[in-house]
N, C-alpha and C positions, 0 to 999 in steps of 0.2 A: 424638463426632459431628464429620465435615468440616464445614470453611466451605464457606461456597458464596459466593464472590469476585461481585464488581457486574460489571457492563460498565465502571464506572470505572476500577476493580482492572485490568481486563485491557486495556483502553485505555493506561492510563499504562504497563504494559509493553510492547504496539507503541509507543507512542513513544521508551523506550527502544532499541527494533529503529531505529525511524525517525531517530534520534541515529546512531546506527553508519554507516549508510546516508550520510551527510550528512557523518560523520569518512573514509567513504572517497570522499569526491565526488560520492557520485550523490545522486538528487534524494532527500530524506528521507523516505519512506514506507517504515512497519513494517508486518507482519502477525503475528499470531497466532492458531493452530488450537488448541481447545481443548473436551475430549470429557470429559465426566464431573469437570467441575470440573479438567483434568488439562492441561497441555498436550503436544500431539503434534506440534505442529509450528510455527516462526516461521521467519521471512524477514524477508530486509529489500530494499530494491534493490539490486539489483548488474549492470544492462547494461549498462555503461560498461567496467565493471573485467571480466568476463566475456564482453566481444564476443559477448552474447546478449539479441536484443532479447525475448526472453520470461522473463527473469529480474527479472519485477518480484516485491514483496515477496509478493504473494499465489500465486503459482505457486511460489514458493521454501515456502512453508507448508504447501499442500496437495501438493507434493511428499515431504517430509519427514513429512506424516500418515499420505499414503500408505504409506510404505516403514516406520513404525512400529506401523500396521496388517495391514503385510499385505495390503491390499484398494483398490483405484482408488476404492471406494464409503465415502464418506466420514460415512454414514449418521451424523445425529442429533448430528455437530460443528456449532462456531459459528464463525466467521471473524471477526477484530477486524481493523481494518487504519485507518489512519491517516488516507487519502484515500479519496475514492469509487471502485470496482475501474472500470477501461476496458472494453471489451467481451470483447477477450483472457480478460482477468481472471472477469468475468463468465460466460462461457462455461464456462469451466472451474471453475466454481465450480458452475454446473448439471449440466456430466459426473460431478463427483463427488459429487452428490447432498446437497451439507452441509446442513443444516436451517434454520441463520439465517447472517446475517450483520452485523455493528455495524461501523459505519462513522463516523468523525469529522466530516471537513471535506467537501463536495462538491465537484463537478469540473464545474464549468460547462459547459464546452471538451469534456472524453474522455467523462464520465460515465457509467457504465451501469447505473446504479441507480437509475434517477429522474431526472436532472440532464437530461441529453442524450436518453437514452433509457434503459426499463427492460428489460433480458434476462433479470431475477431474477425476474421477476413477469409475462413476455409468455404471453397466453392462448396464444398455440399451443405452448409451450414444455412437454416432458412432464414438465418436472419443476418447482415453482417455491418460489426458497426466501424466505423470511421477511426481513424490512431493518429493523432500527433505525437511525436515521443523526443524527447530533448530538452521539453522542456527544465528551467532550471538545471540540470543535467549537474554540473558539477557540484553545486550545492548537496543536492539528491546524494548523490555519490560521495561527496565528504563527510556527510552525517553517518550514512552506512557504514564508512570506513575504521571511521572514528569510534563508532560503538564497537565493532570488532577489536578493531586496535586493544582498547580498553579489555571487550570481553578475554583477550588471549593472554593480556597480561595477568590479570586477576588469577585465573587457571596457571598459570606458571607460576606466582608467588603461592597460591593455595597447595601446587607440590613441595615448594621447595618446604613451605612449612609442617606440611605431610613427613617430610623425609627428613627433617631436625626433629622430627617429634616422634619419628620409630627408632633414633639410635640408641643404641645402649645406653646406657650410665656408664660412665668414665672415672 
């Protein structure tokens, strides 16, 4: 008999996705697509390193579902992803028809699962998929913080070296 993996189980492997993501500079959100206990497809962010602003981790997943299905219709997969999907995300999460989706941390600011607004679940929407969201949650949310953290300080040491390096000469 297979295991049948938690939302934990497949959570802590988008955060793995979401570590990679954050090893190549972009901002740390994983996703993984996952059909029959199996997975068919993960991503992680790559618009930076891609010069694509549609290469966040959840279109990298359900790209890769796709093309290991066979089929745009994503029928009766789950989507794990590490932040709350934005609307982009969200959208294309209704074209492909997934059935659920588990989500970590929210997104106050993009969100399109509940936070800001919900596209997963809007009545006139023909299609509308399922949300667990909490998952891992502080994990989610510490990794995010922590790459900000870092990215803000960076940006403050890169002025202050800015501003040693336009004084005069003395």
């Amino acid at each position: 008999m297979m295991t049948k993996y938690s939302d934990q189980y497949w959570m802590c492997q988008a955060l793995r996705l979401a570590l990679r993501a954050q090893e190549e500079g972009e901002v740390p959100v994983g996703a993984l697509l996952v059909l029959d206990n199996q997975v068919i497809g993960e991503g992680w962010n790559r618009p930076i390193g891609r010069h694509d602003p549609t290469a966040h981790a959840e279109i990298m997943a359900l790209r890769q579902g796709g093309a290991v299905l066979q089929n745009y219709r994503l029928l009766n997969a789950t989507l794990y992803v590490t932040l709350e999907p934005c609307v982009m995300c969200a959208g294309a999460m209704v074209h492909s028809r997934i059935r659920r989706l588990v989500y970590g941390t929210a997104d106050e600011k993009t969100g399109a699962a509940g936070s800001l607004m919900d596209i997963l679940r809007h009545p006139g929407m023909n299609h509308q998929v399922e949300i667990a969201s909490g998952v891992l949650a502080d994990e989610c949310a510490a990794m995010l913080s922590h790459f900000f953290r870092l990215r803000r300080e960076q940006k403050k040491a890169l002025k202050q070296v800015q501003r040693v390096g336009n004084k005069p000469d003395q």
